[in-house]
GUTORLO-728404 format. One record per residue (C-alpha): residue in one letter; x, y, z. Coordinates in steps of 0.5 Angstrom, whole numbers, always signed. Layout:
// residues N
SITE  aa     c1     c2     c3
SITE   a      X      Y      Z
...
// end
This chain:
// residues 313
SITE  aa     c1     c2     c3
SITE   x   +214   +230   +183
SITE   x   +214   +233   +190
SITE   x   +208   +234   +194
SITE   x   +206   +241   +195
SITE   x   +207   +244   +201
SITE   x   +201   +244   +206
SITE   x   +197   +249   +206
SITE   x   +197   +252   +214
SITE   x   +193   +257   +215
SITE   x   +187   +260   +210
SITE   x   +182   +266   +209
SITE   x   +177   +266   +205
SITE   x   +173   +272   +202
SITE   x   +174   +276   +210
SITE   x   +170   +282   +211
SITE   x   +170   +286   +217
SITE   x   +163   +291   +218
SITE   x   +164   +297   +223
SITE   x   +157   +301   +221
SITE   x   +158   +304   +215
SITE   x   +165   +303   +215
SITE   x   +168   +297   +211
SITE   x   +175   +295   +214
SITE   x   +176   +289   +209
SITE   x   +172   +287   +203
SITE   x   +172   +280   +201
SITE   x   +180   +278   +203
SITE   x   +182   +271   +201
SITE   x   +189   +268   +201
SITE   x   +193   +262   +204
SITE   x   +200   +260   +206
SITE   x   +204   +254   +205
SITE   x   +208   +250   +211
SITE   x   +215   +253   +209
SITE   x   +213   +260   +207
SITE   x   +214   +267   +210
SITE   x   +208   +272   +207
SITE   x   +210   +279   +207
SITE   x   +203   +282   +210
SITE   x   +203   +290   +207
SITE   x   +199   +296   +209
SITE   x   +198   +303   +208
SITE   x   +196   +307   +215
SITE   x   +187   +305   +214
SITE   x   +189   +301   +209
SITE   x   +186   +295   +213
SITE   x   +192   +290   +216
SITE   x   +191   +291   +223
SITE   x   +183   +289   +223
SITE   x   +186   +283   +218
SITE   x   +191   +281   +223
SITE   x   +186   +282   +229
SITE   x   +183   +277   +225
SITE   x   +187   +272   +224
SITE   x   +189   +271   +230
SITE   x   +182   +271   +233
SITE   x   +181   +277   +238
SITE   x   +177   +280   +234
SITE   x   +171   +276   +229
SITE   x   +170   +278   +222
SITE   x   +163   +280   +219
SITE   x   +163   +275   +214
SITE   x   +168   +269   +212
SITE   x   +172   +264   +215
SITE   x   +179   +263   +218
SITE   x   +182   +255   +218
SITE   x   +189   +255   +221
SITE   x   +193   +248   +221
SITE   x   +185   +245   +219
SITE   x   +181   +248   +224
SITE   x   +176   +254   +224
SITE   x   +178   +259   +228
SITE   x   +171   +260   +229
SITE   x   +168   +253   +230
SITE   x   +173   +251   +234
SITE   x   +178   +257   +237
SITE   x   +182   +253   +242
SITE   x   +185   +248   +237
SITE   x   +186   +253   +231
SITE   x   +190   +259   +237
SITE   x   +193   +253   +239
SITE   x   +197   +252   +232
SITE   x   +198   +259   +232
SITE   x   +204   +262   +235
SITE   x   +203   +270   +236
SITE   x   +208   +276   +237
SITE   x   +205   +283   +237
SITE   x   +208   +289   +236
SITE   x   +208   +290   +243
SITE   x   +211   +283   +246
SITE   x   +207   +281   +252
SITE   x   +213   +280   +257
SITE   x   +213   +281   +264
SITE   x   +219   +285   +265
SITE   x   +219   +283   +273
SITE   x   +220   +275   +271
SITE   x   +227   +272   +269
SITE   x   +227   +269   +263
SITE   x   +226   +261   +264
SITE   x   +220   +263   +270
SITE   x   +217   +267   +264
SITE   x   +218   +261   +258
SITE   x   +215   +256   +264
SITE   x   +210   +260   +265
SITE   x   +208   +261   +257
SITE   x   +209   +254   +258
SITE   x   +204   +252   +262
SITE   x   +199   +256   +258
SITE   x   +199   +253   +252
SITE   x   +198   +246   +256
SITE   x   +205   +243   +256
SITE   x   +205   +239   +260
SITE   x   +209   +240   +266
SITE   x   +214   +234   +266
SITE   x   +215   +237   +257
SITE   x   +215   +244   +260
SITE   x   +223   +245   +261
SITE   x   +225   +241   +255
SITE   x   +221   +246   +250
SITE   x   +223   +252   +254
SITE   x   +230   +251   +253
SITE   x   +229   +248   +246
SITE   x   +225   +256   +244
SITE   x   +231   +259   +248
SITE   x   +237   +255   +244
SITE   x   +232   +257   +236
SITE   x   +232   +264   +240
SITE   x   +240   +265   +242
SITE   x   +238   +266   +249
SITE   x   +241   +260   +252
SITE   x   +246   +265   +256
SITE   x   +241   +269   +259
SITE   x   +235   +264   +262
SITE   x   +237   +267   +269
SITE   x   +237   +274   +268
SITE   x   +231   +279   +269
SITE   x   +227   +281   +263
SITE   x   +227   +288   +265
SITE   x   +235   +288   +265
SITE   x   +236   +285   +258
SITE   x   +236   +289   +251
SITE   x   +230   +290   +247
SITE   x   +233   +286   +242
SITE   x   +233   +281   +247
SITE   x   +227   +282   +250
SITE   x   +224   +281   +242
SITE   x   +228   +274   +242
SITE   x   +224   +273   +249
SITE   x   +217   +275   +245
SITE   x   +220   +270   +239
SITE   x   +221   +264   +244
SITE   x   +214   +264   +247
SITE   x   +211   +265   +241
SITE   x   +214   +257   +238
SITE   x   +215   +255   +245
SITE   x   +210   +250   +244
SITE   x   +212   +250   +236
SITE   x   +206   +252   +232
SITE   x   +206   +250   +225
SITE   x   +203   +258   +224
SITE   x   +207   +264   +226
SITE   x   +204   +271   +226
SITE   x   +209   +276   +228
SITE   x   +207   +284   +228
SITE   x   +212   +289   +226
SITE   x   +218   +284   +230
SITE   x   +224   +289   +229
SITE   x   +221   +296   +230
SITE   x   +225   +300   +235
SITE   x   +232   +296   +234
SITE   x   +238   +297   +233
SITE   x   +241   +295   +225
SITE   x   +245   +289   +229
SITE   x   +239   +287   +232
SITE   x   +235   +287   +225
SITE   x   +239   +283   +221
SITE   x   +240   +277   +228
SITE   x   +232   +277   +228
SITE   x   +230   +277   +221
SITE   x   +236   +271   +221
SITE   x   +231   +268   +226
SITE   x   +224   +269   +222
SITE   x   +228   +266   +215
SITE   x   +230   +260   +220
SITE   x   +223   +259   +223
SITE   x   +220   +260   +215
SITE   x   +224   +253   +213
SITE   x   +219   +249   +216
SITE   x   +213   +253   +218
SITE   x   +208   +259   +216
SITE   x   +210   +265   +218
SITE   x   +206   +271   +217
SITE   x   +210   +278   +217
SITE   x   +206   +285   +218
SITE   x   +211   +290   +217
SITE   x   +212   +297   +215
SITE   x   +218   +297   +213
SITE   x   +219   +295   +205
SITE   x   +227   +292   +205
SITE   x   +225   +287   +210
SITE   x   +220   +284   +206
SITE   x   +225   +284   +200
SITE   x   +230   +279   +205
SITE   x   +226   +274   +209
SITE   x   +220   +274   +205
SITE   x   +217   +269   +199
SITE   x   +211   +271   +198
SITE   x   +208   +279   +199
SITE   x   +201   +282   +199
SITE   x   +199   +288   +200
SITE   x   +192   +290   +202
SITE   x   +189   +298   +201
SITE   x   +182   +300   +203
SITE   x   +180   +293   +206
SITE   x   +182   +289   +198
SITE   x   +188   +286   +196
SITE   x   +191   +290   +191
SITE   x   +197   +285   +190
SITE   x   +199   +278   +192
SITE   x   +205   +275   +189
SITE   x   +211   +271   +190
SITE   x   +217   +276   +191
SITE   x   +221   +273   +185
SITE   x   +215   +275   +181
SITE   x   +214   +282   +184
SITE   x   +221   +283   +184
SITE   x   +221   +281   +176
SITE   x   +215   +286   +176
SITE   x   +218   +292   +178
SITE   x   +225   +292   +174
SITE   x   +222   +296   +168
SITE   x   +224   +294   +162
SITE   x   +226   +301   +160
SITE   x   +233   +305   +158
SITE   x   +234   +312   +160
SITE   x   +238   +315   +155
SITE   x   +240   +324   +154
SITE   x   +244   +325   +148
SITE   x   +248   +332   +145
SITE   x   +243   +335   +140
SITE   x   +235   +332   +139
SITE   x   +235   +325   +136
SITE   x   +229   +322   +132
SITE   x   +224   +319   +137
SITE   x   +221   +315   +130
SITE   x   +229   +312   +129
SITE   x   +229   +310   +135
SITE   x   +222   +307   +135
SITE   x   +225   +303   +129
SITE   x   +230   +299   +134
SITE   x   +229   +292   +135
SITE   x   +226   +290   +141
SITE   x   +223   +298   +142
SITE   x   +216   +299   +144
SITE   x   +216   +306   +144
SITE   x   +220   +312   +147
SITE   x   +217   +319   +151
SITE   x   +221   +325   +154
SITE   x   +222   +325   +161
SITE   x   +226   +331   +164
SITE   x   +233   +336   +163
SITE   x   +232   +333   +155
SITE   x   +232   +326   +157
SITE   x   +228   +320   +153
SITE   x   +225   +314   +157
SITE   x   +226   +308   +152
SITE   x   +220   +302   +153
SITE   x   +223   +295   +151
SITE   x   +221   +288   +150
SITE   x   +223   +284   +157
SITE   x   +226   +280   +151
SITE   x   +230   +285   +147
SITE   x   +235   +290   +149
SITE   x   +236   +296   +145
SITE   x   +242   +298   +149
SITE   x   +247   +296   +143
SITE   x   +243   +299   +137
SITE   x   +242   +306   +140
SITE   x   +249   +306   +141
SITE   x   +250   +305   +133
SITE   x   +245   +310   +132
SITE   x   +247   +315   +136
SITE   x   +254   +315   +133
SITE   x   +252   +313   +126
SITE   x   +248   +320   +126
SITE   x   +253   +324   +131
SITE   x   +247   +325   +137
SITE   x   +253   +325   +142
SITE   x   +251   +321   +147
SITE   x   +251   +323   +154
SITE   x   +248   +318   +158
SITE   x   +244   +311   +158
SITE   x   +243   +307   +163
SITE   x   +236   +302   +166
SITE   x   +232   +303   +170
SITE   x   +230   +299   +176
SITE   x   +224   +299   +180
SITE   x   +223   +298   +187
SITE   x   +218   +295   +191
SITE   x   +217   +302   +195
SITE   x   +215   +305   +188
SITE   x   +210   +299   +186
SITE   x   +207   +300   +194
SITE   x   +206   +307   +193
SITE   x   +203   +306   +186
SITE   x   +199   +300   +189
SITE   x   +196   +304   +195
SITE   x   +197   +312   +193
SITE   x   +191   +316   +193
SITE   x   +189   +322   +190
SITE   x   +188   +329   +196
SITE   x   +181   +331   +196
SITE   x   +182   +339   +195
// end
């Protein structure tokens, strides 16, 4: 039997006071070596006080953060220097060339300066940006300024990655080459990934959490979420009314409700499907049946039912 991979990066029982205002409310979870973790929010829900969190600029009300077995409170310097960091706005200096900026980067994360030229050009070859060393950083697309950001976040290869919305603003060529870099960067490290955007989650996540007025609603692995969210449902629209009861009789069917323009929803066991049967019963009592098909779910359907709130009047 294998050994399970180590956990990098723990939060336990997190809550962040402001005033009256609760901005999280006992929030725990860890992540494992080999794991990007889909970090998702509505607007207010409480993921960018997380986040400020986790990567120590801002401290918690209560509980504790322990990145690569260091509390990042007891011991700041030594946990912040496990964690590679890249904000939803890269901190770049436009004005330096590439290299200059990655030795400079370098040098403050206490690489020493005879090591320092061969973690640069080891984060510029992870990063694709072995081509542009000498170029100026202000010249260079913001998908490349993105990979820049990327590169100073591993240049002193941390065990835990945080990246806050890593794609916002690029072009789709740009999106699939850095979501190819994050799915990399997860098969031997933690990666946190803080993004509004619900298809990312799907393609370079394996874990998923989601985080509405300050608690966490859900947290899975994707394969999990995804079995979840495909309903285990037919939707069926027939010539003349059927018998719900004779349907309700099909094996492996749970229960049968309308749904619109005479349509019926079929609710059946995730072991069972009834697709065959209501075609025979159709045919055997001429209901002329016009349309079956299931029906799947999304994860934007199960993040809209996880954080929907009802409007105050």
């Amino acid at each position: 039997m294998r050994d399970m991979p180590q956990v990098l990066a723990e939060v336990r029982s997190l809550r962040r006071q402001y005033g009256a205002v609760l901005a999280l409310d006992d929030v725990s979870f860890s992540i494992r070596s080999g794991e990007v973790l889909g970090f998702l929010g509505p607007n207010g829900a409480g993921k960018t006080t997380a986040m400020q969190i986790l990567t120590g600029n801002l401290a918690p009300t209560s509980g504790e953060v322990v990145v690569n077995g260091h509390d990042l409170l007891a011991e700041p310097k030594k946990a912040k220097q496990a964690m590679g960091y890249l904000p939803e706005q890269p901190p770049l200096y436009r004005e330096h060339r590439v290299d200059e900026f990655l030795d400079y980067c370098a040098a403050l994360r206490g690489i020493p300066r005879r090591e320092r030229r061969a973690a640069r050009e080891r984060s510029k070859d992870r990063c694709g940006l072995k081509e542009v060393g000498a170029r100026l950083i202000g010249n260079l697309s913001k998908g490349f300024q993105q990979r820049v950001g990327l590169a100073q976040a591993i240049i002193h290869a941390p065990p835990v990655i945080i990246l806050d919305e890593p794609t916002v603003g690029l072009d789709p060529i740009q999106i699939r080459e850095i979501r190819a870099l994050i799915r990399e960067f997860g098969k031997d490290r933690a990666v946190v990934l803080s993004t509004h955007i619900l298809s990312e989650v799907e393609a370079v996540c394996d874990h998923v959490q989601i985080i509405n007025k300050g608690r966490l609603v859900l947290s899975d692995t994707i394969a999990n979420v995804l079995r979840r969210v495909r309903s285990n449902t037919l939707v069926v629209r027939f010539r003349t009314a059927p018998e719900i009861a004779a349907l309700e009789k099909l094996q492996g069917v749970e229960t049968v409700q309308p749904v619109d323009n005479g349509r019926l929803r079929i609710f059946h066991r995730a072991d069972v499907d009834p697709t065959d049967g209501v075609v025979r019963l159709s045919a055997e009592r001429d209901w002329g049946l016009q349309e079956i098909s299931p029906e799947h779910g999304s994860l934007e359907q199960l993040f809209v039912q996880m954080t929907e709130t009802v409007p105050t009047p």
